[in-house]
N, C-alpha and C positions, 0 to 999 in steps of 0.2 A: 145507310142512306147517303146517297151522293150530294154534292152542296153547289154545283155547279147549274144543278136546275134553276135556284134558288138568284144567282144571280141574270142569268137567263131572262125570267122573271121580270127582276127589276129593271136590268136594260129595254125589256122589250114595254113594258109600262112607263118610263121614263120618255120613251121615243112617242106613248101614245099608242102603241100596236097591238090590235086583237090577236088574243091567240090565235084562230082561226087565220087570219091574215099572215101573221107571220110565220103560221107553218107550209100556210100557198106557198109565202115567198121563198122559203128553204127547201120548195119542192118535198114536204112531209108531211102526214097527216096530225090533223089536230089532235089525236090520241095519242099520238109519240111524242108531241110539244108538252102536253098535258103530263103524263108520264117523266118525262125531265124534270119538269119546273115542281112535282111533287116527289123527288130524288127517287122514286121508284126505279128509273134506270139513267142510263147518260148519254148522250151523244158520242156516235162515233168520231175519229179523229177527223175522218176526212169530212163531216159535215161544219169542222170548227169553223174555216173559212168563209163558208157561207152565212154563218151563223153571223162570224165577226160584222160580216161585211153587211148585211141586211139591220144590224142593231148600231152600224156604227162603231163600234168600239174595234180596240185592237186584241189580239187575241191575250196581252201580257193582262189587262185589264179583267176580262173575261176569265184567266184561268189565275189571276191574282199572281202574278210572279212581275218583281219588283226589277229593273235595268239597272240598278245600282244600292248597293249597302241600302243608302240612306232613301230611298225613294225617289220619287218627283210627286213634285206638289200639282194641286188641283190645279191650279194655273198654269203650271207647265205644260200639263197634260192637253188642257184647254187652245195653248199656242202651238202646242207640235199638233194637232184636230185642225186648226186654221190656216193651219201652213199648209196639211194634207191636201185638205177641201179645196183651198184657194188657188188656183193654179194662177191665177192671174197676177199675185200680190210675190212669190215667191221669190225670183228674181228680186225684185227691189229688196226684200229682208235679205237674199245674200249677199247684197252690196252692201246694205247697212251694216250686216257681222263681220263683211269682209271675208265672206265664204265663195266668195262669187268662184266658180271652177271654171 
C-alpha cells in the first residue's frame, strides 16, 4: 500500500479542497485522486509538480525527505512558504539578512 496517498489527503483537506476539485485542478480524474489517497496505486512522477503546486506544498514535504540531518521546524517551513508567496516583501528580508545579491 503506497503511503503518499495518505498525505495527498491531508494536504488537499488542510487547503479545504474537494476531491473532485482537486483532480479538475491536476487535470485527473476523481477515480485516480481517489485511488492514491486510498494507496491503492501512486502518482506518476511527472504529475508531482502539479500536485505540489495546486496543494501548496513543496515536493520535499509531499514525499517527506528532510534538507538537512536535523530537519526544519514548522516555522521555518512556514517563513521559507512566505517568502515564496510574497514577492513583494522579499527584497526587504534580503536586506535584513544581508543576502541582498
Amino acid at each position: 500500500m503506497y503511503q503518499i496517498g495518505k498525505k495527498i489527503r491531508r494536504f488537499r483537506e488542510q487547503k479545504g479542497i474537494s476531491q473532485k476539485d482537486f483532480a479538475s485542478a491536476i487535470g485527473q480524474s476523481n477515480a485516480k485522486v481517489s485511488n492514491w489517497e486510498r494507496g491503492l496505486n501512486r502518482p506518476d512522477v511527472d504529475m508531482l509538480t502539479e500536485i505540489c503546486k495546486v496543494l501548496g506544498v513543496s515536493s520535499d514535504e509531499l514525499l517527506d525527505i528532510t534538507i538537512a540531518p536535523q530537519g526544519i521546524s514548522e516555522k521555518e517551513k512556514k517563513v521559507i512558504r512566505a517568502y515564496r508567496e510574497k514577492v513583494e516583501i522579499r527584497h526587504a528580508v534580503d536586506i535584513l539578512l544581508g543576502i541582498n545579491e
